[in-house]
N, CA, C and O atoms as a GROMACS GRO file, in nm:
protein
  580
    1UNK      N    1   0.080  -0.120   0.000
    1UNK     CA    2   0.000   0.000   0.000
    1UNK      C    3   0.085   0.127   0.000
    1UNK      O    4   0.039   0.240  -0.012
    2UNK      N    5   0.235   0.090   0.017
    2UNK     CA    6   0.311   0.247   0.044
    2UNK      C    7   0.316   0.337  -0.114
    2UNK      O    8   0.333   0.458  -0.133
    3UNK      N    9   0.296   0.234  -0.207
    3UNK     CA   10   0.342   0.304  -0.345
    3UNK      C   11   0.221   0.405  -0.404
    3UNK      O   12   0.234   0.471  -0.507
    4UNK      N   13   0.100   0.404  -0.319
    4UNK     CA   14  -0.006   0.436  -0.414
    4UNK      C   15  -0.001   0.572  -0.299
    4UNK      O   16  -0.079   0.557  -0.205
    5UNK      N   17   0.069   0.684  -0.298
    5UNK     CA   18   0.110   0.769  -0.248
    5UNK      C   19  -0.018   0.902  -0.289
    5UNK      O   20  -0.076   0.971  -0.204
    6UNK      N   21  -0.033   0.910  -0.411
    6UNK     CA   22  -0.146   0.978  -0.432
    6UNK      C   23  -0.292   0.989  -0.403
    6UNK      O   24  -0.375   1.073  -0.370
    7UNK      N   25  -0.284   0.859  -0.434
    7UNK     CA   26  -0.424   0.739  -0.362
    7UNK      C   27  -0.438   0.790  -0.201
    7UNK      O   28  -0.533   0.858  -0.162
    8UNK      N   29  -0.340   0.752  -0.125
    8UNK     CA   30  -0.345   0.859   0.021
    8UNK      C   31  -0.352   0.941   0.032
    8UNK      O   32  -0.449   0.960   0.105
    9UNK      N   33  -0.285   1.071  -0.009
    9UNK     CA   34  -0.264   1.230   0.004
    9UNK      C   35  -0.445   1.266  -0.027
    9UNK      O   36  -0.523   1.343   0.029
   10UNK      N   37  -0.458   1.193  -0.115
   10UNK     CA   38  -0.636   1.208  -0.178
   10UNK      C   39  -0.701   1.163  -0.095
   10UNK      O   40  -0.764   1.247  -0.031
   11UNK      N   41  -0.716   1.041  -0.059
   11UNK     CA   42  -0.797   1.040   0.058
   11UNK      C   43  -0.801   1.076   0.151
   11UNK      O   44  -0.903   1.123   0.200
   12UNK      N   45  -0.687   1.065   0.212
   12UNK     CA   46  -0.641   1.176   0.334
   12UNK      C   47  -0.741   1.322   0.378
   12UNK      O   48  -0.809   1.356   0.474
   13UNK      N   49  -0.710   1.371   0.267
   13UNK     CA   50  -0.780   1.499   0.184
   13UNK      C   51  -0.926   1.478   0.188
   13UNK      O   52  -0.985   1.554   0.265
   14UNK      N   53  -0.988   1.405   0.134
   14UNK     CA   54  -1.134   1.361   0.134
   14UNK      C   55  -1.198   1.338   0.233
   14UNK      O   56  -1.300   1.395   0.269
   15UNK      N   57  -1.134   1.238   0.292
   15UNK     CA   58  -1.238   1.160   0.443
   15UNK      C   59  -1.317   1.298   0.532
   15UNK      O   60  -1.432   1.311   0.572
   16UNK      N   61  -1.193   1.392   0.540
   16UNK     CA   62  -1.232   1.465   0.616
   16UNK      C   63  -1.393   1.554   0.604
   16UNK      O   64  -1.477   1.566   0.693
   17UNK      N   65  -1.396   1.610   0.450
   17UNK     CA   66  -1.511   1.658   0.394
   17UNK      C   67  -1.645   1.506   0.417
   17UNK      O   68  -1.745   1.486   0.485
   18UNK      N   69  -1.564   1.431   0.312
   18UNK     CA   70  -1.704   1.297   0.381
   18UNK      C   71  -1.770   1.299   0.500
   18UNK      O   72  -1.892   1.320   0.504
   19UNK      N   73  -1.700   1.279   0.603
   19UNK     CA   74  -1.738   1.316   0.720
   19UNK      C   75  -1.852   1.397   0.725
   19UNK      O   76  -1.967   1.363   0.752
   20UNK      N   77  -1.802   1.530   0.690
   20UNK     CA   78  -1.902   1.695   0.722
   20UNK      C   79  -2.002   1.682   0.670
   20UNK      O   80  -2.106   1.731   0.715
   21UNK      N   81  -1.998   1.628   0.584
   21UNK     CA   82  -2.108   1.570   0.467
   21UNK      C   83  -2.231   1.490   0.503
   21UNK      O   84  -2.351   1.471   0.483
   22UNK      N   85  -2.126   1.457   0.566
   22UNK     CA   86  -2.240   1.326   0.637
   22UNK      C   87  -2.314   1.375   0.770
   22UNK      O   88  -2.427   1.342   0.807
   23UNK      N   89  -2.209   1.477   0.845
   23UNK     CA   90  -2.303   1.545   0.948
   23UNK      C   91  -2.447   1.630   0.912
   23UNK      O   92  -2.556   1.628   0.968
   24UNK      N   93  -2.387   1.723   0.767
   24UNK     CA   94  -2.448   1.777   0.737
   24UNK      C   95  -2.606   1.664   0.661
   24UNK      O   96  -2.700   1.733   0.699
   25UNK      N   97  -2.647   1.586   0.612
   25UNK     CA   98  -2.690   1.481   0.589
   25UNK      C   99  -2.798   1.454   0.707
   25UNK      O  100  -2.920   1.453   0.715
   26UNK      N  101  -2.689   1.434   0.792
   26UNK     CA  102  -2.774   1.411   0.932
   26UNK      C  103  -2.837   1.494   1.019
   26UNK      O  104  -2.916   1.455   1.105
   27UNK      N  105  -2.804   1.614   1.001
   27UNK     CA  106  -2.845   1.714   1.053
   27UNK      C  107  -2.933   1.812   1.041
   27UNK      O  108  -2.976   1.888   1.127
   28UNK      N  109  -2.974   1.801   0.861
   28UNK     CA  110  -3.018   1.822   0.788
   28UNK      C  111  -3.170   1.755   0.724
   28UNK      O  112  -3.241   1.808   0.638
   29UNK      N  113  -3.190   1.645   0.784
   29UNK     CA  114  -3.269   1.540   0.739
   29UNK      C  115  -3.412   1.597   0.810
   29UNK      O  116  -3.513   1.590   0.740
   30UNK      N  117  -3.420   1.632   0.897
   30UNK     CA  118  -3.559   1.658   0.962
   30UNK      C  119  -3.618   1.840   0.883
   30UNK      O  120  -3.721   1.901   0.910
   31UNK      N  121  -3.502   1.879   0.784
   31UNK     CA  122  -3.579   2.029   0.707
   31UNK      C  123  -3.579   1.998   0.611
   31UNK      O  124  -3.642   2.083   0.549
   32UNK      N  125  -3.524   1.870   0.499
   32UNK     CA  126  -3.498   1.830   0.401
   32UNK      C  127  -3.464   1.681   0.328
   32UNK      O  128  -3.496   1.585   0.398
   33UNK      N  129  -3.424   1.660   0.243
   33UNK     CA  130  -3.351   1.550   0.173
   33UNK      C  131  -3.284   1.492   0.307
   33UNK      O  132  -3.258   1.575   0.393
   34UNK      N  133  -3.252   1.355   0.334
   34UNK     CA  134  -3.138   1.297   0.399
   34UNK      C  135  -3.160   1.258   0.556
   34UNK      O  136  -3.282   1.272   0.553
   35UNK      N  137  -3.143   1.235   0.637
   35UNK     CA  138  -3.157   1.185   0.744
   35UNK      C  139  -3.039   1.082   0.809
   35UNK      O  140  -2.917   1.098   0.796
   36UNK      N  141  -3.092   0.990   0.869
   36UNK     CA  142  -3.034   0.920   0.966
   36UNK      C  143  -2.972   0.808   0.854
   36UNK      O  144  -2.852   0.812   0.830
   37UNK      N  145  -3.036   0.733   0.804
   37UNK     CA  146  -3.004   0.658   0.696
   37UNK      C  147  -2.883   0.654   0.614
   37UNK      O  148  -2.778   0.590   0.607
   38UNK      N  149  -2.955   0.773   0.540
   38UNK     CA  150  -2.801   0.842   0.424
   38UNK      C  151  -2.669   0.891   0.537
   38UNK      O  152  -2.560   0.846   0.503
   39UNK      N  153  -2.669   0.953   0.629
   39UNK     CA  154  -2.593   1.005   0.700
   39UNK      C  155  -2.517   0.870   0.745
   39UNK      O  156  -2.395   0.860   0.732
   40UNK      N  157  -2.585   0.783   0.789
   40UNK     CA  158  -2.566   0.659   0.807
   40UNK      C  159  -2.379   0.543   0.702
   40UNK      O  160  -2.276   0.482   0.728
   41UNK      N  161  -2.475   0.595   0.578
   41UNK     CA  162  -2.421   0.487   0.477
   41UNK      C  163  -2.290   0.616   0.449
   41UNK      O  164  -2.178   0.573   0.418
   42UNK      N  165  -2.302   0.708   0.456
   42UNK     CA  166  -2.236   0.836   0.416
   42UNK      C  167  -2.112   0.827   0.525
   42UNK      O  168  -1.997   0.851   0.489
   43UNK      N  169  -2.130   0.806   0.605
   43UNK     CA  170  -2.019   0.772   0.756
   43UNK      C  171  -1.927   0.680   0.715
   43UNK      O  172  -1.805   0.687   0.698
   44UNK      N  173  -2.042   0.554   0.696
   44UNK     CA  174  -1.978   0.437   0.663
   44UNK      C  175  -1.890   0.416   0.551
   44UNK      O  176  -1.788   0.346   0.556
   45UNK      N  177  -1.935   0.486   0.439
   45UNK     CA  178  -1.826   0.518   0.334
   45UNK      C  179  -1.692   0.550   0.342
   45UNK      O  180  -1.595   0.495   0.288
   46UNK      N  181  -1.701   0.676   0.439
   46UNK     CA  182  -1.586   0.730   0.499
   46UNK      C  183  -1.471   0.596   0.520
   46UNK      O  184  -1.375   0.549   0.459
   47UNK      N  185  -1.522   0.580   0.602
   47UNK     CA  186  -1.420   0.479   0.708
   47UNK      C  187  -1.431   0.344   0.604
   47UNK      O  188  -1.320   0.292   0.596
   48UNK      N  189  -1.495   0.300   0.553
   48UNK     CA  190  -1.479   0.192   0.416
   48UNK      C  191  -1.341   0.240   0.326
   48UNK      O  192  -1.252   0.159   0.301
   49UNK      N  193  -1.334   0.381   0.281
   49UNK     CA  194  -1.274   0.424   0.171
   49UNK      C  195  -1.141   0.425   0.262
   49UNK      O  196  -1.039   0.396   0.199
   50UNK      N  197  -1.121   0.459   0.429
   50UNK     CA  198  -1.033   0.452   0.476
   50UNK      C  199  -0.947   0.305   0.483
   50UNK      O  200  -0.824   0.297   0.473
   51UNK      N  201  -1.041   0.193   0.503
   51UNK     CA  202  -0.990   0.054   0.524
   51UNK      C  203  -0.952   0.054   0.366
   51UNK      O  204  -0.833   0.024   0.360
   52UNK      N  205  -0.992   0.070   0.268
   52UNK     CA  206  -0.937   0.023   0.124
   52UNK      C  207  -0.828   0.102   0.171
   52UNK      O  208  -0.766   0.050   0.264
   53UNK      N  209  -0.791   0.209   0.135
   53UNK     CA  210  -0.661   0.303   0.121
   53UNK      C  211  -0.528   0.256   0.223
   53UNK      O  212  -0.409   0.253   0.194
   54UNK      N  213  -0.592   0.223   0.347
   54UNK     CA  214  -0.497   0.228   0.402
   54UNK      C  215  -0.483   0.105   0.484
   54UNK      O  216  -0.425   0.125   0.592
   55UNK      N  217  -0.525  -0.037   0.458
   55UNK     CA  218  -0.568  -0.167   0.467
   55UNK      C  219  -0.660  -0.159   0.621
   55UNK      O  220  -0.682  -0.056   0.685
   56UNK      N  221  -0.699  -0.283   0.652
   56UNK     CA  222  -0.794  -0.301   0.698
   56UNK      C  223  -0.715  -0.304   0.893
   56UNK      O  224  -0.777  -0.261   0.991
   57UNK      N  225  -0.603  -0.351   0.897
   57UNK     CA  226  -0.530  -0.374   1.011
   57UNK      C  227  -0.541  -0.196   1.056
   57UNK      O  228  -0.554  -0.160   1.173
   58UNK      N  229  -0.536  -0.134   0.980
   58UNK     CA  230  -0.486   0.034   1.002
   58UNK      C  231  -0.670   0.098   1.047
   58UNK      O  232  -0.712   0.167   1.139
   59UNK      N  233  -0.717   0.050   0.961
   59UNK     CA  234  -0.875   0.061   0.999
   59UNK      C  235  -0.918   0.008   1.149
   59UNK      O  236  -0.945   0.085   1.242
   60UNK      N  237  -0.920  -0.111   1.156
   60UNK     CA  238  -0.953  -0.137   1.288
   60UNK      C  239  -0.895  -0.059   1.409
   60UNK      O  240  -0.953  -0.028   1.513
   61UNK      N  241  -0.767  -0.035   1.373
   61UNK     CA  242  -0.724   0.080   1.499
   61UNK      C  243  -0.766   0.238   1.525
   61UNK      O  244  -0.715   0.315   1.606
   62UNK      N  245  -0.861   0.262   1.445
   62UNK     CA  246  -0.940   0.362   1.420
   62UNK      C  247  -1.096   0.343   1.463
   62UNK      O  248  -1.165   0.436   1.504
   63UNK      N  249  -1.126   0.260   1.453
   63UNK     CA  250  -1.243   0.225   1.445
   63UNK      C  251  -1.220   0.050   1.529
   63UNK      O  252  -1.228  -0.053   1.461
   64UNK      N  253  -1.200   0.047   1.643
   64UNK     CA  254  -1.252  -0.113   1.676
   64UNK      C  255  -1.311  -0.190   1.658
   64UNK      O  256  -1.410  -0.124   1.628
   65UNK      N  257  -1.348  -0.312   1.645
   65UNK     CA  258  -1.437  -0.400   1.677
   65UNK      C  259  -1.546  -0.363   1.793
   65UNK      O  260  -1.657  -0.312   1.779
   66UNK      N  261  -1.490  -0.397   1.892
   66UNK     CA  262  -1.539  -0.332   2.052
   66UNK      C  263  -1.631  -0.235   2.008
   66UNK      O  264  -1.740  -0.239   2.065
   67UNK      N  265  -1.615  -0.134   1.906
   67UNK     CA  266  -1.627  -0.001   1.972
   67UNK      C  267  -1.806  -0.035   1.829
   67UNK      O  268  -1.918   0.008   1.858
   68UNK      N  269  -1.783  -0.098   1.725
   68UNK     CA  270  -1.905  -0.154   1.659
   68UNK      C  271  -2.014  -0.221   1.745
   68UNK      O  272  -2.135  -0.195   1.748
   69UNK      N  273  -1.944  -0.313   1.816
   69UNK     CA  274  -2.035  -0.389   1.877
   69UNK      C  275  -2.086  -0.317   1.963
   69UNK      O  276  -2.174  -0.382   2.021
   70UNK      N  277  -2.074  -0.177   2.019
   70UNK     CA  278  -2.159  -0.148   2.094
   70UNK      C  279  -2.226  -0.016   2.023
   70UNK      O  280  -2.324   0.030   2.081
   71UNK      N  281  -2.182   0.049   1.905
   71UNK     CA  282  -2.274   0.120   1.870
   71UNK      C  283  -2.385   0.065   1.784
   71UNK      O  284  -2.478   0.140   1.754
   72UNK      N  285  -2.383  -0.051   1.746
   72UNK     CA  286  -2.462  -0.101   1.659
   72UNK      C  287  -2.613  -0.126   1.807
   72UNK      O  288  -2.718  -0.064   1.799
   73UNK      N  289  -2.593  -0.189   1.881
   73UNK     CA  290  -2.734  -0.194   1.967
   73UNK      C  291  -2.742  -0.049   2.051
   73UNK      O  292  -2.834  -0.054   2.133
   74UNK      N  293  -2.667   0.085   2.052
   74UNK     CA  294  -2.665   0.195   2.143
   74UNK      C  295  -2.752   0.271   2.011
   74UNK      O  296  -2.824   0.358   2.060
   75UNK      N  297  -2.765   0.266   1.883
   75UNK     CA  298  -2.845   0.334   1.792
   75UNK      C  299  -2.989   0.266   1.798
   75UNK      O  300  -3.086   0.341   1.811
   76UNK      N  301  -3.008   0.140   1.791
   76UNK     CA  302  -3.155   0.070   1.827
   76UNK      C  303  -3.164   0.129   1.982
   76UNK      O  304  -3.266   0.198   1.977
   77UNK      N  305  -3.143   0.132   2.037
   77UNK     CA  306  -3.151   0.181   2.238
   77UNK      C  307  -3.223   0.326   2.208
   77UNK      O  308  -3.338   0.362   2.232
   78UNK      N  309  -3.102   0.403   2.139
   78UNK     CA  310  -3.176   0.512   2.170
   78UNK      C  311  -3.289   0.523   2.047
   78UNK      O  312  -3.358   0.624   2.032
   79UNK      N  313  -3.296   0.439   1.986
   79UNK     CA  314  -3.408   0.478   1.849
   79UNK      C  315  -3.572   0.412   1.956
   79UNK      O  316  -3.685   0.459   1.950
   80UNK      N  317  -3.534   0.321   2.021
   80UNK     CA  318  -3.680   0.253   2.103
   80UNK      C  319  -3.684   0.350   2.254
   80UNK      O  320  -3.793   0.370   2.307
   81UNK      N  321  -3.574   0.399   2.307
   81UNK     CA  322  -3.608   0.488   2.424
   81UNK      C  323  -3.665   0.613   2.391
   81UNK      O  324  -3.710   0.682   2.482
   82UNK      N  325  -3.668   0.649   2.288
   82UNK     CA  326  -3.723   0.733   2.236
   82UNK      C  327  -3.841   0.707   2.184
   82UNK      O  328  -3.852   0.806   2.111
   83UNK      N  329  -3.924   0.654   2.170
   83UNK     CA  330  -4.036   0.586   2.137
   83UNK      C  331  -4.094   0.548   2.248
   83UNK      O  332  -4.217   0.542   2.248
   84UNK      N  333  -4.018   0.512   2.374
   84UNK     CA  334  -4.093   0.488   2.491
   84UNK      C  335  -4.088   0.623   2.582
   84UNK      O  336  -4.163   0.648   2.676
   85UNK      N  337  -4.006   0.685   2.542
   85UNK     CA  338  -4.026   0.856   2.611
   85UNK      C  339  -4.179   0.872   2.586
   85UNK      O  340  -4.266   0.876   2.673
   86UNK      N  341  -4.190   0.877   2.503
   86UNK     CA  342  -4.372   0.905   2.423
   86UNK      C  343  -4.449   0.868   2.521
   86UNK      O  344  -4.498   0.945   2.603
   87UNK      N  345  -4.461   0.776   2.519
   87UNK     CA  346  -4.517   0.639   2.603
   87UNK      C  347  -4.558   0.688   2.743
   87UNK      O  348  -4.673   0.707   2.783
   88UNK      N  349  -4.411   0.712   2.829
   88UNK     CA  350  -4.414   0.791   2.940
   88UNK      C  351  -4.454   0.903   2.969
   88UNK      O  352  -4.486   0.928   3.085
   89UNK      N  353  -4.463   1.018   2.845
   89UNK     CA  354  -4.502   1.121   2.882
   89UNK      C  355  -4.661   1.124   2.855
   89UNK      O  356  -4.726   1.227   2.870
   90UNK      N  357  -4.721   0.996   2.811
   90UNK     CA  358  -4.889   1.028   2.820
   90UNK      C  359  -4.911   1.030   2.673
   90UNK      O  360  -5.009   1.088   2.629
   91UNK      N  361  -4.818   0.965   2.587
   91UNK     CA  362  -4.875   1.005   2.414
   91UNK      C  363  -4.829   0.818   2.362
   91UNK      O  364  -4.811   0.725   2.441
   92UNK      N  365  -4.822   0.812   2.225
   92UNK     CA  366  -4.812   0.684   2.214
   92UNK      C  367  -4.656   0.674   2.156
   92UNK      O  368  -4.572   0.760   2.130
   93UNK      N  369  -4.656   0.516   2.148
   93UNK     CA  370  -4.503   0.541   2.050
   93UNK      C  371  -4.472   0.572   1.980
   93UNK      O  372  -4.518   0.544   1.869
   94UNK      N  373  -4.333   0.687   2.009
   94UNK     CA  374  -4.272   0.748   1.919
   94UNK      C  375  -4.369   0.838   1.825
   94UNK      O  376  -4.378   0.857   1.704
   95UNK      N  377  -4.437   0.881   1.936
   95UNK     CA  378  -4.521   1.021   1.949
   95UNK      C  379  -4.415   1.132   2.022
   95UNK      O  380  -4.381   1.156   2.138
   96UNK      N  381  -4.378   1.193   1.869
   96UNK     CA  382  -4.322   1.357   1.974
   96UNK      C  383  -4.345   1.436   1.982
   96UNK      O  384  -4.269   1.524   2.023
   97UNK      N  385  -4.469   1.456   1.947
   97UNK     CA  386  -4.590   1.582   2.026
   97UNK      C  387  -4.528   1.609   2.157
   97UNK      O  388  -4.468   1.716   2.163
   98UNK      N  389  -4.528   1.509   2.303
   98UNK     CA  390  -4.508   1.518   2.407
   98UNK      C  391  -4.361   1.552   2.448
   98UNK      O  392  -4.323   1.588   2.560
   99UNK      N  393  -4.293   1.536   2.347
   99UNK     CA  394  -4.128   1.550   2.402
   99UNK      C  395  -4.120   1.679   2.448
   99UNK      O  396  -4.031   1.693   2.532
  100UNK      N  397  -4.190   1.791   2.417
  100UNK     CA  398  -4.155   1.901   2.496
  100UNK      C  399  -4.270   2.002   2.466
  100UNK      O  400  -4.340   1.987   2.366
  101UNK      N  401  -4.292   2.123   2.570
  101UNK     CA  402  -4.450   2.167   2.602
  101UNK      C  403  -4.486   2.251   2.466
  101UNK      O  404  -4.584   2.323   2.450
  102UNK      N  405  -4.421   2.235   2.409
  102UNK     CA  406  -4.460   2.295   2.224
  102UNK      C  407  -4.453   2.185   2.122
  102UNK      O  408  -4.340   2.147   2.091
  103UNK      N  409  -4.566   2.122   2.059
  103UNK     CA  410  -4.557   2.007   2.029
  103UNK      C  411  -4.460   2.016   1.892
  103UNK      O  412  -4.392   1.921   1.856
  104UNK      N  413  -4.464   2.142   1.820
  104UNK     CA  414  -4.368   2.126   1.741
  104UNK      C  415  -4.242   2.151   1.749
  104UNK      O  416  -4.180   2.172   1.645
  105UNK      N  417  -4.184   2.153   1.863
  105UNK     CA  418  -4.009   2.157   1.889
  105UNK      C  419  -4.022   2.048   1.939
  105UNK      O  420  -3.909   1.999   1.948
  106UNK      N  421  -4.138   1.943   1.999
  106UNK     CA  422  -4.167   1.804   2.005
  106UNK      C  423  -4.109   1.766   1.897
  106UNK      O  424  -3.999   1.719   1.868
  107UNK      N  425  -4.188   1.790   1.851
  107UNK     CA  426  -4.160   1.718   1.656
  107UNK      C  427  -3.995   1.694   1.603
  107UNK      O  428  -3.934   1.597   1.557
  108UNK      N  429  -3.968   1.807   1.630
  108UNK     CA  430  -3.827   1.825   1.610
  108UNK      C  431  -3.724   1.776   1.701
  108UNK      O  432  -3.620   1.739   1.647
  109UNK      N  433  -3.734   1.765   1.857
  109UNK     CA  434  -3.643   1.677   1.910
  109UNK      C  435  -3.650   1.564   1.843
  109UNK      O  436  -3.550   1.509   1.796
  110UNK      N  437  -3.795   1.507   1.831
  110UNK     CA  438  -3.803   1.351   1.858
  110UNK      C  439  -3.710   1.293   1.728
  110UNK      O  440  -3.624   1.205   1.724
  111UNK      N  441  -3.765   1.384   1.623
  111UNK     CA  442  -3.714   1.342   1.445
  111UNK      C  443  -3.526   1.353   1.490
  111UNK      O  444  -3.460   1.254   1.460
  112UNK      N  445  -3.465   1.449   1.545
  112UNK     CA  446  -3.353   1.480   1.570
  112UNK      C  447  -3.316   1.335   1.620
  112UNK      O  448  -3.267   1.264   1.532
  113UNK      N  449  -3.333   1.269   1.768
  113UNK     CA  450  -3.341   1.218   1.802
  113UNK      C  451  -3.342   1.068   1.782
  113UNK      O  452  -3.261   0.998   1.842
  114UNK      N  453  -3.430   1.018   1.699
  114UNK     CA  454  -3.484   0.904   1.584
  114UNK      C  455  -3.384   0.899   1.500
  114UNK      O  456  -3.324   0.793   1.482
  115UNK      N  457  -3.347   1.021   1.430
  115UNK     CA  458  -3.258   0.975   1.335
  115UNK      C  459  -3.099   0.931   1.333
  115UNK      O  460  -3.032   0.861   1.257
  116UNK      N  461  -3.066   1.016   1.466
  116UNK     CA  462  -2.937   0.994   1.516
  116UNK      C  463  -2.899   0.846   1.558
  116UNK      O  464  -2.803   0.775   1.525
  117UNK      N  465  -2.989   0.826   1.629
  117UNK     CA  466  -3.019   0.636   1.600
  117UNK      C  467  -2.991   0.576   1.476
  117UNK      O  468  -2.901   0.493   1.463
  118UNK      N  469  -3.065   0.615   1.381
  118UNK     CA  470  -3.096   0.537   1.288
  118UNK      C  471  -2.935   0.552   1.193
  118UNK      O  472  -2.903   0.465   1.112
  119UNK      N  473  -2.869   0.645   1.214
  119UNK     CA  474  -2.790   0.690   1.167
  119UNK      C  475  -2.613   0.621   1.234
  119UNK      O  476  -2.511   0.608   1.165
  120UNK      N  477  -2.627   0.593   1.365
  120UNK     CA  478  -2.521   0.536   1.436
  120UNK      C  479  -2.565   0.362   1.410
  120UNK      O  480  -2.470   0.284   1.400
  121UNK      N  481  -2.660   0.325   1.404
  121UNK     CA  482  -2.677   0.189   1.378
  121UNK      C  483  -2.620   0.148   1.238
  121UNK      O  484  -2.533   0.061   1.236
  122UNK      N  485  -2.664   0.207   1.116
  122UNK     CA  486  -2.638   0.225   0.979
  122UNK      C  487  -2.509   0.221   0.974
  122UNK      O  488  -2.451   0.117   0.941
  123UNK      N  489  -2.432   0.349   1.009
  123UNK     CA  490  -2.315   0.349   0.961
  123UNK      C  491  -2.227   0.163   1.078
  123UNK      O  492  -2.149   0.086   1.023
  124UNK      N  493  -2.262   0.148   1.186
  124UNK     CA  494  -2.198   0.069   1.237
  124UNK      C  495  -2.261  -0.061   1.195
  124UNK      O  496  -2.184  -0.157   1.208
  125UNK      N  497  -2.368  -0.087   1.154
  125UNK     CA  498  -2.360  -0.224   1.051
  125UNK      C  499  -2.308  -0.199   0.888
  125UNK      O  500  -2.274  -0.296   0.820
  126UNK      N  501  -2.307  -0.074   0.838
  126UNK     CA  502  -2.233  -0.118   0.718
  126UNK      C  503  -2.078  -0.121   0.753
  126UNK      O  504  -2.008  -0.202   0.693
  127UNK      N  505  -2.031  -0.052   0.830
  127UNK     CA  506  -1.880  -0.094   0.799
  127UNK      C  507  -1.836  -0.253   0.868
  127UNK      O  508  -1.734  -0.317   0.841
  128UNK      N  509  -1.940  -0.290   0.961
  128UNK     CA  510  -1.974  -0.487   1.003
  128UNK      C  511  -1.956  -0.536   0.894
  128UNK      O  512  -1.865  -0.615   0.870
  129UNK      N  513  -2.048  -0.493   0.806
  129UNK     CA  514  -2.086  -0.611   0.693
  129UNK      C  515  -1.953  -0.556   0.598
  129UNK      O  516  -1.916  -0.642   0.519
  130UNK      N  517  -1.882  -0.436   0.594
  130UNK     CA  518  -1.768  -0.490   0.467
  130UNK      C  519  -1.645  -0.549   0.557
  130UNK      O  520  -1.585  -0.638   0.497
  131UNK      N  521  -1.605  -0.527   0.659
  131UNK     CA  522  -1.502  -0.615   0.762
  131UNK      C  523  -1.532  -0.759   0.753
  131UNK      O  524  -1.435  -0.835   0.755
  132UNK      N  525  -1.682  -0.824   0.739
  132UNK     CA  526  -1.694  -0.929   0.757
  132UNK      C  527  -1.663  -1.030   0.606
  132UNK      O  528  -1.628  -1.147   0.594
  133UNK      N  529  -1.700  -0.902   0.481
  133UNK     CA  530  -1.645  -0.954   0.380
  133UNK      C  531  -1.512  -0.938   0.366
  133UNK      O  532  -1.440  -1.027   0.320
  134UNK      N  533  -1.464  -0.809   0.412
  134UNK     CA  534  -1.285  -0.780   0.392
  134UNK      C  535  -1.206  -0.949   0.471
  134UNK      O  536  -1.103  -1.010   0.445
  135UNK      N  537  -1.310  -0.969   0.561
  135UNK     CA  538  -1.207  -1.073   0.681
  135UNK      C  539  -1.202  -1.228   0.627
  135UNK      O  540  -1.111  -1.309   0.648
  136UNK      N  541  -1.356  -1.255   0.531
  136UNK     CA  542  -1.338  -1.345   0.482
  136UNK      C  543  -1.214  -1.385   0.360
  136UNK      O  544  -1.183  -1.500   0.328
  137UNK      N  545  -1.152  -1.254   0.302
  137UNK     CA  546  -1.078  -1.285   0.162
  137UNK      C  547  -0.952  -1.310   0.268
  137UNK      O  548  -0.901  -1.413   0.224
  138UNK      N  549  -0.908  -1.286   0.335
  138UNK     CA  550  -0.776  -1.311   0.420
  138UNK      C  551  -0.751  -1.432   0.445
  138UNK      O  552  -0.638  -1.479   0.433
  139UNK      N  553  -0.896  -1.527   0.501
  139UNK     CA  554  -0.906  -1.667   0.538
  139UNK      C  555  -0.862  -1.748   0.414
  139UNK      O  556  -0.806  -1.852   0.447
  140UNK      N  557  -0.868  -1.733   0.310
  140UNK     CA  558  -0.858  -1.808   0.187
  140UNK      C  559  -0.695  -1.819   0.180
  140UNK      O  560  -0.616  -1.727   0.203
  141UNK      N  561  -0.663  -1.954   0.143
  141UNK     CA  562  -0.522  -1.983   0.108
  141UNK      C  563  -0.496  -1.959  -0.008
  141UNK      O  564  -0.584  -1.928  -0.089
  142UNK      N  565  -0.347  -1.970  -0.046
  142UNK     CA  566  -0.340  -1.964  -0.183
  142UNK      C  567  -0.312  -2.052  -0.242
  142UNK      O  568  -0.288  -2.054  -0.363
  143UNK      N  569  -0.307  -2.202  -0.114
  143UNK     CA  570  -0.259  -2.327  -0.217
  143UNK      C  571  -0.470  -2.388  -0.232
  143UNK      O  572  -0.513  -2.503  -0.241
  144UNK      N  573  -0.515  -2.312  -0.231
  144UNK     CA  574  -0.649  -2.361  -0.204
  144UNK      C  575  -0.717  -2.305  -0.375
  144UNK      O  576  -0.822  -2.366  -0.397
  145UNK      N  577  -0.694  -2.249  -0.442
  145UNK     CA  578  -0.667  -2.227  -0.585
  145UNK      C  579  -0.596  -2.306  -0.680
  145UNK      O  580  -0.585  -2.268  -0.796
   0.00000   0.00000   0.00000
C-alpha cells in the first residue's frame, strides 16, 4: 500500500469533507432530503474508503471492533427509548408531540433524536458487513486455488 502515495494524500484529503457531509446529511434530514439513513451509509463510506486506502489492520485501529459492537445496539436503544419517552409522557409510540411543552419543537427533538439512531446503527452495521467480507478474503489460502 506504500506506493499508491497519491491514492493517500487524496484520501487523506477527502475523508475529512465525507465526514461533514455526512453530518451535514444528518443534521439536515428533519428540514430536508437525507436523514439518519443516508448520514448513516455516508459515515460508513468514509471509514470503508479509509480501510481500502490504508488496509484493513490500520482501519480497525481507528475504528474497533469493541467499539461496533456497541454502537450497533446503542443506535436501536436510543431509536426505542425514544419511542418509549412518548409512552411515558402520556402520548403513544414514538409520538413527539409530548417531548416538549410545544408540540412542534416536540416534533423536532423527537425526528432529531430518531434519526441519530438510525444513523449510528447504519453506519456501524455497514462498515460490520464490509469487515466481515474484507475478513473473509484473508481466510482463503493460496494453495487452495
Amino acid at each position: 500500500m506504500r506506493h499508491h502515495l497519491v491514492l493517500r494524500v487524496v484520501s487523506k484529503m477527502l475523508i475529512p469533507f465525507i465526514l461533514l457531509f455526512g453530518l451535514y446529511v444528518q443534521f439536515h434530514g428533519d428540514f430536508g432530503p437525507g436523514g439518519g439513513f443516508q448520514a448513516g451509509v455516508i459515515f460508513a463510506a468514509a471509514f470503508i474508503l479509509y480501510a481500502l486506502v490504508f488496509g484493513d489492520d490500520q482501519a480497525r485501529k481507528v475504528v474497533p471492533d469493541k467499539a461496533l459492537i456497541l454502537l450497533v445496539p446503542l443506535g436501536l436503544l436510543i431509536y426505542a427509548l425514544t419511542g418509549f419517552a412518548g409512552i411515558l409522557l402520556g402520548g403513544k409510540f414514538l409520538d413527539y408531540d409530548v417531548l416538549s411543552s410545544d408540540p412542534t419543537h416536540g416534533q423536532h427533538l423527537g425526528i432529531l433524536v430518531i434519526e441519530l439512531g438510525v444513523g449510528i446503527t447504519v453506519a456501524a452495521v455497514m462498515i460490520s458487513i464490509f469487515r466481515a467480507y474484507a475478513g473473509r478474503t484473508k481466510a482463503i489460502d493460496k494453495e487452495d486455488w
